[in-house]
Backbone as JSON Lines, residues from 0, in Angstrom:
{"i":0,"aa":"X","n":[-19.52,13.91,56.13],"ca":[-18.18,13.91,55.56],"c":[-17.98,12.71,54.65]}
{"i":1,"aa":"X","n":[-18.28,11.37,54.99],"ca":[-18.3,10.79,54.38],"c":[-19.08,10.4,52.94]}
{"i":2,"aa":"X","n":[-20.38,10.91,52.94],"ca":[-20.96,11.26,51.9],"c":[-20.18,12.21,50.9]}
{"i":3,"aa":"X","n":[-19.52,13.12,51.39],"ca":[-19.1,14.2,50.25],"c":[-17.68,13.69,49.68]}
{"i":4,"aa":"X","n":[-16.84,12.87,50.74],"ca":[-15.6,12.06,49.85],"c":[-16.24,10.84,48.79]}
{"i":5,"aa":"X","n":[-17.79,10.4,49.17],"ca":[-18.27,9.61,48.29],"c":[-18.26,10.17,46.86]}
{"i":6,"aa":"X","n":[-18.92,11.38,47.01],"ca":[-19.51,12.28,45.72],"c":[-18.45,12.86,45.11]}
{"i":7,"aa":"X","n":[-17.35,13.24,45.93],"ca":[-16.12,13.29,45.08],"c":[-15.32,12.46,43.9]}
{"i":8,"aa":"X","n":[-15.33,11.43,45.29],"ca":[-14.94,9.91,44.35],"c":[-15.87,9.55,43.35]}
{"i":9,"aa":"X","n":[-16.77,9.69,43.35],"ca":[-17.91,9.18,42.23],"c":[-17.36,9.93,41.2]}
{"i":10,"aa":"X","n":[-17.57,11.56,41.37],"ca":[-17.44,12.57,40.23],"c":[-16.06,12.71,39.58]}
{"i":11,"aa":"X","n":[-14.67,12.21,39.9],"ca":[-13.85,12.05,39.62],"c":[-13.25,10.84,38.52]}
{"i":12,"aa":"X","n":[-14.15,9.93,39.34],"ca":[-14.0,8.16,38.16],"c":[-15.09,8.65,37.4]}
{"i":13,"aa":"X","n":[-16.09,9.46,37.1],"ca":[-16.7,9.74,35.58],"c":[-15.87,11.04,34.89]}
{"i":14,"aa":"X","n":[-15.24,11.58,35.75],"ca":[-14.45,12.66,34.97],"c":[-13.17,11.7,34.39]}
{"i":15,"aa":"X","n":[-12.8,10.91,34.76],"ca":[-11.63,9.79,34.38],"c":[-12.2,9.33,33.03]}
{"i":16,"aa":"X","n":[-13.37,8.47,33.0],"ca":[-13.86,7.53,32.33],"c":[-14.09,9.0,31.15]}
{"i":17,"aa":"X","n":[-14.7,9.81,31.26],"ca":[-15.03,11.08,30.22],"c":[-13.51,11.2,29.39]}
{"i":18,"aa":"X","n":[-12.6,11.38,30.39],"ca":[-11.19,12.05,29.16],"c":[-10.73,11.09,28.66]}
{"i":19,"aa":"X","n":[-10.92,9.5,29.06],"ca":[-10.49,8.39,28.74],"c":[-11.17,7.84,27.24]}
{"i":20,"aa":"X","n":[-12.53,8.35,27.36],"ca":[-13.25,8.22,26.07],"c":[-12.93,9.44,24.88]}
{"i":21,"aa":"X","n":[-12.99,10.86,25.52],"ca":[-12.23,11.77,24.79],"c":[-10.79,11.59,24.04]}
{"i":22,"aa":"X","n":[-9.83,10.99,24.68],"ca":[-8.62,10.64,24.17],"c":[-8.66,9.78,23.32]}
{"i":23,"aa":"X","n":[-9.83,8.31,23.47],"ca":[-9.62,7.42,22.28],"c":[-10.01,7.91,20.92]}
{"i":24,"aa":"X","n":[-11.26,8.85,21.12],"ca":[-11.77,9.44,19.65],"c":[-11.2,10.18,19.33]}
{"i":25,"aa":"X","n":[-9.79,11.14,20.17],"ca":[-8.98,11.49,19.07],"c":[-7.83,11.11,19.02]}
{"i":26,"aa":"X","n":[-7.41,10.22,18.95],"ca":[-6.62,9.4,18.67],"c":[-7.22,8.61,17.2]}
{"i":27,"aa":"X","n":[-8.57,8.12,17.25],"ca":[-8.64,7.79,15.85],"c":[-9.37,8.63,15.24]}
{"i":28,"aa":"X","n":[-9.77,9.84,15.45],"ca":[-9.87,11.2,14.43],"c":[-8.63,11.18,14.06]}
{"i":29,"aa":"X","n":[-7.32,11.23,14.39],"ca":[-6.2,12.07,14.25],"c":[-5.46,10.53,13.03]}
{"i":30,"aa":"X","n":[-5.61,9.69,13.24],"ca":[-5.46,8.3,12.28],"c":[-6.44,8.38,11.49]}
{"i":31,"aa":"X","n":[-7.65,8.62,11.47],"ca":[-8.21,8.54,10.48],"c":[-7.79,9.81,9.2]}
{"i":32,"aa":"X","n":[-7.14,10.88,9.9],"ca":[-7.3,12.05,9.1],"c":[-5.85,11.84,8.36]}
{"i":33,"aa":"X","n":[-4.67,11.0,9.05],"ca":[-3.61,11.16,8.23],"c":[-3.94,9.77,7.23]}
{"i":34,"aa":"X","n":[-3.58,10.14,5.94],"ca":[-3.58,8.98,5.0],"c":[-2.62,8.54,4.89]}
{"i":35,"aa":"X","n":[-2.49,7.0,4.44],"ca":[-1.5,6.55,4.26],"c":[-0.95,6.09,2.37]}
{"i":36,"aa":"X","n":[-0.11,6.24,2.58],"ca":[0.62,5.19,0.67],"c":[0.15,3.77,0.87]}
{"i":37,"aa":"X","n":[-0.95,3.46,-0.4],"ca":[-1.08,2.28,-0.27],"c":[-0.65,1.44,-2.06]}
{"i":38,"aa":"X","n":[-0.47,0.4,-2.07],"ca":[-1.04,-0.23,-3.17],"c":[-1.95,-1.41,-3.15]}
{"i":39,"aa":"X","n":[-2.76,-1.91,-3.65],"ca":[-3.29,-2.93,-4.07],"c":[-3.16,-3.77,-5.63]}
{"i":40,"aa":"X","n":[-2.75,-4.89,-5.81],"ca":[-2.24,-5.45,-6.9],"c":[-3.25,-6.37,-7.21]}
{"i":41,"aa":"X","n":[-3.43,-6.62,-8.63],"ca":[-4.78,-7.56,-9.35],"c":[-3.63,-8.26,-10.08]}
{"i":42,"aa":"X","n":[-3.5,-9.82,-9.76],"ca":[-2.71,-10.69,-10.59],"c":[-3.86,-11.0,-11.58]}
{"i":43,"aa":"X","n":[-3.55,-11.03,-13.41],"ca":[-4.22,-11.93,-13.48],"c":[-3.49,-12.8,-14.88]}
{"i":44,"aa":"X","n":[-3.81,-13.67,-15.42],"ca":[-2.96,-14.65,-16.45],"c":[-3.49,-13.64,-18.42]}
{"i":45,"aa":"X","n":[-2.63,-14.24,-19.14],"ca":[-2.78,-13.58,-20.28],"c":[-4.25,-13.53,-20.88]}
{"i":46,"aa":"X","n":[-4.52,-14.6,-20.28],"ca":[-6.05,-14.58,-20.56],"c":[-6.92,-14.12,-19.74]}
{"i":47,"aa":"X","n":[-6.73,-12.88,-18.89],"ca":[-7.44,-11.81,-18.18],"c":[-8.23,-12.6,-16.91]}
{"i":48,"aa":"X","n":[-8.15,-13.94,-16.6],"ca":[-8.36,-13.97,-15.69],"c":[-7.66,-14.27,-14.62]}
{"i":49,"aa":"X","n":[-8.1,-13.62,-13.39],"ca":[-7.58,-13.79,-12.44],"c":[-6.9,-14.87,-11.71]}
{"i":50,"aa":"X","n":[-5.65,-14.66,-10.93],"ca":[-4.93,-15.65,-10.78],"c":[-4.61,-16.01,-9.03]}
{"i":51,"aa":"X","n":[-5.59,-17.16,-8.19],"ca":[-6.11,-16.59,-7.1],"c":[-4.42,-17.36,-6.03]}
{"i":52,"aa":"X","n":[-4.2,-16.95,-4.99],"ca":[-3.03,-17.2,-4.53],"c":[-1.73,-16.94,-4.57]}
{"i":53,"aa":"X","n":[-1.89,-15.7,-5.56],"ca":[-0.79,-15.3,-6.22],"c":[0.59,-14.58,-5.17]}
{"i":54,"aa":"X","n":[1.53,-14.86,-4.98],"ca":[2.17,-14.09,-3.61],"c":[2.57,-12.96,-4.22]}
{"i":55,"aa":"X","n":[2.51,-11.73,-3.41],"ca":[2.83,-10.39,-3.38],"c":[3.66,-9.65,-2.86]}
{"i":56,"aa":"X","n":[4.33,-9.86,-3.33],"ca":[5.87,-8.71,-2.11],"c":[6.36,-7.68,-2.67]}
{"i":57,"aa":"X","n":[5.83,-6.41,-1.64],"ca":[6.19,-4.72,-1.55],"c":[6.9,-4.76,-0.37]}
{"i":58,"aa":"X","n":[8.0,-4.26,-0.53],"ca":[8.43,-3.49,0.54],"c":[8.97,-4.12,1.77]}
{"i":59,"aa":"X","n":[9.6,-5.85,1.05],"ca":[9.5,-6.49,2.46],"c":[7.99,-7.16,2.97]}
{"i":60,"aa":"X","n":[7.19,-6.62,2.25],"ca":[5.86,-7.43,2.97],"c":[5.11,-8.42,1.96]}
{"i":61,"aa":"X","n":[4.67,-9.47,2.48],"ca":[4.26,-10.35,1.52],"c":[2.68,-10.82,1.55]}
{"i":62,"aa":"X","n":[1.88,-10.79,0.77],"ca":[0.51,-11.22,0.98],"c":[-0.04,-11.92,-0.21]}
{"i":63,"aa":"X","n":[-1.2,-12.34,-0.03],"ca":[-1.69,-13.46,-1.39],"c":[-2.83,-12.63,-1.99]}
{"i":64,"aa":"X","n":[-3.3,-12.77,-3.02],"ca":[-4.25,-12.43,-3.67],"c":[-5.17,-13.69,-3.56]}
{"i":65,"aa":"X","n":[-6.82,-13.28,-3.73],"ca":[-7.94,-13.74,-3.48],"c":[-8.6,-14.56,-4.55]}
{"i":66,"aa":"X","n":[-9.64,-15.01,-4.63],"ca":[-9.99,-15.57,-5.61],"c":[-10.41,-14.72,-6.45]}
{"i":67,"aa":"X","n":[-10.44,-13.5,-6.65],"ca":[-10.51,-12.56,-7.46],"c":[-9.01,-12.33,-8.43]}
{"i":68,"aa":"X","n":[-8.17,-12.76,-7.81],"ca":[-6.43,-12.02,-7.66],"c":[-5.82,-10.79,-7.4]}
{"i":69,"aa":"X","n":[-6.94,-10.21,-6.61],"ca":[-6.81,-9.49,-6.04],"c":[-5.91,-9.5,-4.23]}
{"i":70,"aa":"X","n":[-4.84,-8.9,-4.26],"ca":[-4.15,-8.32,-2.96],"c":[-5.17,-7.23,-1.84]}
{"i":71,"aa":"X","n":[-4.65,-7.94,-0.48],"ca":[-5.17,-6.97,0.18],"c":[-4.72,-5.57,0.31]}
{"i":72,"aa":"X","n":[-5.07,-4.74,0.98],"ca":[-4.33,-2.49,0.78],"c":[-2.99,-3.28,1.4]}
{"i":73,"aa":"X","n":[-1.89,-3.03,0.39],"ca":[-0.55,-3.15,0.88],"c":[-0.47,-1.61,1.42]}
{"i":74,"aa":"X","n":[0.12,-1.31,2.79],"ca":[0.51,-0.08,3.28],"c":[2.32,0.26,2.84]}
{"i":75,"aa":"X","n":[2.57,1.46,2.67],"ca":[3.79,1.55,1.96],"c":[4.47,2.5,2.88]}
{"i":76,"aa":"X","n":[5.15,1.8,4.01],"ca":[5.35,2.6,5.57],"c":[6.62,4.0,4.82]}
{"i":77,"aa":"X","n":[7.85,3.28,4.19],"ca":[8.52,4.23,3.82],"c":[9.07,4.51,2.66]}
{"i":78,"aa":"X","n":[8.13,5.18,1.6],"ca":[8.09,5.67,0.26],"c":[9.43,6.27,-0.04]}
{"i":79,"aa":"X","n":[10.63,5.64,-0.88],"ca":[11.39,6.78,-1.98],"c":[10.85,6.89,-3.09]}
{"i":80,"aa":"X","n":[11.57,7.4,-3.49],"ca":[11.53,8.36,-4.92],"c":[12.63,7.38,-5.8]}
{"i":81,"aa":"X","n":[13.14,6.61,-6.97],"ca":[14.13,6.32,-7.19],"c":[14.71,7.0,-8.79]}
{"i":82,"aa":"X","n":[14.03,7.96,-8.71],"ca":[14.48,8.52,-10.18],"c":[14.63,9.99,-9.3]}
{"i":83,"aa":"X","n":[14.58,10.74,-8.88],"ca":[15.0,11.96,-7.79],"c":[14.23,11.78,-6.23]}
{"i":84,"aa":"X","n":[15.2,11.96,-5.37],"ca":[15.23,12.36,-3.92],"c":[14.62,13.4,-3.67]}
{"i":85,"aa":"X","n":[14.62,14.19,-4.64],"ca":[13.67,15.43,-3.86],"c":[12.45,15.95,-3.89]}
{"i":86,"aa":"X","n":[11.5,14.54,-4.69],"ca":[10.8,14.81,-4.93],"c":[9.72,14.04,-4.29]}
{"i":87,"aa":"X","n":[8.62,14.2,-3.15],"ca":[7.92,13.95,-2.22],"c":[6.64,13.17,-2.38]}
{"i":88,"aa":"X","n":[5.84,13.98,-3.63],"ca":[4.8,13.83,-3.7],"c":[4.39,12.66,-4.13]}
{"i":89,"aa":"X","n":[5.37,11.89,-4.59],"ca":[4.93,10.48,-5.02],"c":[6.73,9.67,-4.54]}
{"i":90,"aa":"X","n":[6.73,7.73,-4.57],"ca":[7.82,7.43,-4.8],"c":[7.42,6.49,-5.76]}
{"i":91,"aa":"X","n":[8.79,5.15,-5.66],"ca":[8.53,3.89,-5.92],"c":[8.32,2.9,-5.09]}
{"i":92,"aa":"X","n":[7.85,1.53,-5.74],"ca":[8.44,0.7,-5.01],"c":[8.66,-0.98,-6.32]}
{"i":93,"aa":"X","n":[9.17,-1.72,-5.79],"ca":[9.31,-2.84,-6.61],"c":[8.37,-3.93,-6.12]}
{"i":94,"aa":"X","n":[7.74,-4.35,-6.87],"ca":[6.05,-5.13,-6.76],"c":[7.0,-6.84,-7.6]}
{"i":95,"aa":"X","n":[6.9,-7.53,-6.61],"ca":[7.2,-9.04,-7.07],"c":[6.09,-9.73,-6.86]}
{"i":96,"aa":"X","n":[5.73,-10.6,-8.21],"ca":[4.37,-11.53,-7.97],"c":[4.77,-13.16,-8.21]}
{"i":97,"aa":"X","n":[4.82,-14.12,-7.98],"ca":[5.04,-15.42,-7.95],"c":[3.57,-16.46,-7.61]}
{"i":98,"aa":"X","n":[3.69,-17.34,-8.41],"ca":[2.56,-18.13,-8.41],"c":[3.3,-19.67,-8.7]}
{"i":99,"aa":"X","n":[3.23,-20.56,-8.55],"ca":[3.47,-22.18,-8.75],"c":[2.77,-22.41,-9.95]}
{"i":100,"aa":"X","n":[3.58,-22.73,-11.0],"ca":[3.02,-22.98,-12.61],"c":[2.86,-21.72,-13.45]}
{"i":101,"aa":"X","n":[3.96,-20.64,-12.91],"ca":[3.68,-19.4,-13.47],"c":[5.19,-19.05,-13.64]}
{"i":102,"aa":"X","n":[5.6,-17.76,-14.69],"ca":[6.7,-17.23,-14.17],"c":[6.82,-16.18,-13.87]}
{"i":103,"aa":"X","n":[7.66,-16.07,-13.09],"ca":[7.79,-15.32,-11.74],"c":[7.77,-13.53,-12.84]}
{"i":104,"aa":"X","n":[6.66,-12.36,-12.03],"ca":[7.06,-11.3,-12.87],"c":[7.21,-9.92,-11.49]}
{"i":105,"aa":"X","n":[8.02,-9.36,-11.87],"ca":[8.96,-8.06,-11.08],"c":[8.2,-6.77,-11.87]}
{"i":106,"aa":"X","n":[7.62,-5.41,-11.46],"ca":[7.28,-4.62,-11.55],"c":[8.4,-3.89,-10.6]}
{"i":107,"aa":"X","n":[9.34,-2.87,-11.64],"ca":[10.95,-2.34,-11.31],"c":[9.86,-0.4,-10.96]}
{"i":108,"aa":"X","n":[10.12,0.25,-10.2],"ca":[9.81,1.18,-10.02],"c":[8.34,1.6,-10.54]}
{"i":109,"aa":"X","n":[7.26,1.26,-9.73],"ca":[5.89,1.08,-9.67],"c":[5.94,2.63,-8.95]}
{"i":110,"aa":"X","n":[4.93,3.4,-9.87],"ca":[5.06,4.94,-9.19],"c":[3.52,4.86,-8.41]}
{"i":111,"aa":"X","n":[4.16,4.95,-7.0],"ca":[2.75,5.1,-5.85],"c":[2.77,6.85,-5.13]}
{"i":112,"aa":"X","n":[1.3,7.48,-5.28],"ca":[1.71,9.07,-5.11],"c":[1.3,9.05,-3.67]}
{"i":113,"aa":"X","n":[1.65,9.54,-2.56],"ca":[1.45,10.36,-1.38],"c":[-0.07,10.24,-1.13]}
{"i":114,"aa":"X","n":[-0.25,9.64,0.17],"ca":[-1.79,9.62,0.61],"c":[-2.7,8.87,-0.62]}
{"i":115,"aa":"X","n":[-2.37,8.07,-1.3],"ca":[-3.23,7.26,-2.22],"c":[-3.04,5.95,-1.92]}
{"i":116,"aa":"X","n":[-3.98,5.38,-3.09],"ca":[-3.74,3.87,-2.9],"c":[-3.9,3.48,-4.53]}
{"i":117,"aa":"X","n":[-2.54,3.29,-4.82],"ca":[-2.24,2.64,-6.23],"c":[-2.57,1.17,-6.47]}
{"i":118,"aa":"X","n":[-3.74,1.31,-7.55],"ca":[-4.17,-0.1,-7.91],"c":[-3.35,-1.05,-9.32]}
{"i":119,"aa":"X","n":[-2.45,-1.61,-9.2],"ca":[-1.74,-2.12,-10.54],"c":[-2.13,-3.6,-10.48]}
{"i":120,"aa":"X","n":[-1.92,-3.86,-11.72],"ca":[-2.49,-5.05,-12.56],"c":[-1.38,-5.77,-13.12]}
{"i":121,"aa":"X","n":[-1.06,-6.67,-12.75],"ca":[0.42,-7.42,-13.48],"c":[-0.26,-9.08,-14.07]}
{"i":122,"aa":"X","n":[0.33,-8.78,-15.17],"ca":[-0.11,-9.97,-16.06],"c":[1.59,-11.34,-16.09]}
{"i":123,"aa":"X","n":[1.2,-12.14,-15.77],"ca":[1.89,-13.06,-15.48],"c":[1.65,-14.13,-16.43]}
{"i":124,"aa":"X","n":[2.77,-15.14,-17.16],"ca":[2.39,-15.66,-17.73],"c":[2.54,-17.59,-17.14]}
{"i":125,"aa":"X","n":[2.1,-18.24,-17.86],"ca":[2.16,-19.96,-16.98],"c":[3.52,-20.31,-17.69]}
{"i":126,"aa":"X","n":[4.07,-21.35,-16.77],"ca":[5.29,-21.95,-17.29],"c":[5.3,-22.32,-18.71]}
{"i":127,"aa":"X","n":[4.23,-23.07,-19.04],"ca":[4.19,-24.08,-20.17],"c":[3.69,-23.0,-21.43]}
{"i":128,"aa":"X","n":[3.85,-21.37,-20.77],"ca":[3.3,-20.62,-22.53],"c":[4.86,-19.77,-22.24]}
{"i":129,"aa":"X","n":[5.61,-20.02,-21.6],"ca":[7.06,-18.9,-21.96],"c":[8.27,-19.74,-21.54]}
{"i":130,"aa":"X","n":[9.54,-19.17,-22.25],"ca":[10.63,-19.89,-21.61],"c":[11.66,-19.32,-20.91]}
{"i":131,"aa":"X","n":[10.69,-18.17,-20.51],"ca":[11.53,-16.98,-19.74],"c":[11.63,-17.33,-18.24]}
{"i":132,"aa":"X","n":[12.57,-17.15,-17.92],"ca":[12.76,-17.59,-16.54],"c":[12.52,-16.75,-15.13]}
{"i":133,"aa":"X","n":[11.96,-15.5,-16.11],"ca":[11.25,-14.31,-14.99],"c":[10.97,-12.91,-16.17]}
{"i":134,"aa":"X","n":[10.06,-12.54,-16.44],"ca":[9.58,-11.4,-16.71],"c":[9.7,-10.12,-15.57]}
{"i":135,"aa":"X","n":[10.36,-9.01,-16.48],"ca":[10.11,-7.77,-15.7],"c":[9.47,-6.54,-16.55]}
{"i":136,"aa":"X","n":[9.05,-5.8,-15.64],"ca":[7.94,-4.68,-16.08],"c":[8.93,-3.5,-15.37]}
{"i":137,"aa":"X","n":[9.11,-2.03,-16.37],"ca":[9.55,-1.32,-15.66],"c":[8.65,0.51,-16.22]}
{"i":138,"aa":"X","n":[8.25,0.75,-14.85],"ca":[7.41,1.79,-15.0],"c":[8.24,3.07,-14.7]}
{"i":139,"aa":"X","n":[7.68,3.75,-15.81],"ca":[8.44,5.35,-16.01],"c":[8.06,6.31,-15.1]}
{"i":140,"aa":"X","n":[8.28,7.59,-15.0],"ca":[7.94,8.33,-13.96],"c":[7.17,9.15,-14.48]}
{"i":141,"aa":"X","n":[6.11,9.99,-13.56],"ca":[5.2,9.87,-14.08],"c":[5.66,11.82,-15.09]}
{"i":142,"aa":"X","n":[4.08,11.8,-16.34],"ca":[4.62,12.19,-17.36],"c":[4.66,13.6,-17.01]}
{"i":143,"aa":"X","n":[4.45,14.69,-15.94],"ca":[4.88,15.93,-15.57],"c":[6.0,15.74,-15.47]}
{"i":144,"aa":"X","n":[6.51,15.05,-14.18],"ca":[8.12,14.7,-13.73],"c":[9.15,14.1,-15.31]}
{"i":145,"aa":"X","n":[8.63,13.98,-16.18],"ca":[9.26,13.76,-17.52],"c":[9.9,15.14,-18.24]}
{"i":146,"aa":"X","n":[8.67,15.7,-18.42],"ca":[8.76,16.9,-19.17],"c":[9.67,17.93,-18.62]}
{"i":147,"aa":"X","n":[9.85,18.11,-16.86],"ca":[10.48,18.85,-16.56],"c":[11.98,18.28,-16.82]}
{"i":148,"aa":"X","n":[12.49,17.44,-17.65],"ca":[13.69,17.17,-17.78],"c":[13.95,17.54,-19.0]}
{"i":149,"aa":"X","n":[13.18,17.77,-20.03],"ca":[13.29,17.96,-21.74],"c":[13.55,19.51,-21.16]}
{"i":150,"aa":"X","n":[14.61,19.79,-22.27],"ca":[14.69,21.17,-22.73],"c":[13.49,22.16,-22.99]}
{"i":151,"aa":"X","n":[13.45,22.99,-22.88],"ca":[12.75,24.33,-23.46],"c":[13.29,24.92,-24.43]}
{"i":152,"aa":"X","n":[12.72,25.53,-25.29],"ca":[12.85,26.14,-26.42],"c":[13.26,27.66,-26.56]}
């Protein structure tokens, strides 16, 4: 008797440990398969190179660019739309870049599409070449979502 509550117990904590390993791999099958909205941002100065430390803020979230000036995958938890609501497949968002000896530049409705990862490039200029006290960039929507607003013939 006691042998067979052994073999029970044995066969039960590997049937445990089995669905316990089953559940983690799908759990990240099921994360791996949904994509997320991302962007990644490349600061770099008028003279194309890169601008390393640069701060990055999407969405409430803030990160630095590398010695490349490159940003790490900004994730874009909750995408609008700011030129129509009803339209899903892509939104915006507003991309602020700041650097110390730079001026400060704003990217106003940056179009990021559904399950991608939008790579933009913002050129920033140094204090001592502008006397602007902030540069902004404002991106159009994109050029299907245009056309369906022009008349037909």
């Amino acid at each position: 008797m006691k042998a067979t509550l052994k073999s029970v117990a044995a066969a039960l904590t590997v049937l445990a440990l089995v669905l316990s390993v089953l559940t983690v791999l799908d759990r990240s099958a099921i994360s791996a398969s949904a994509k997320s909205t991302n962007i990644r941002v490349t600061v770099v100065g008028l003279d194309n190179l890169p601008v390393h430390n640069a701060r990055v803020t999407v969405a409430g979230k803030t990160f630095y660019t590398d010695n490349k000036g490159v940003s790490p995958v900004i994730e874009l938890d909750a995408l609008t739309n700011c030129y129509d609501a009803s339209v899903s497949e892509w939104g915006t968002a507003t991309v602020t870049v700041t650097k110390d000896g730079f001026v400060p530049a704003i990217v106003f409705n940056c179009v990021c599409y559904s399950a991608q990862t939008r790579k933009l490039t913002v050129k920033i200029y140094r204090a001592d070449e502008s006397e602007l006290s902030y540069v902004t960039y404002v991106e159009s929507p994109p050029d299907d979502y245009v056309k369906t607003l022009l008349p037909t013939e």
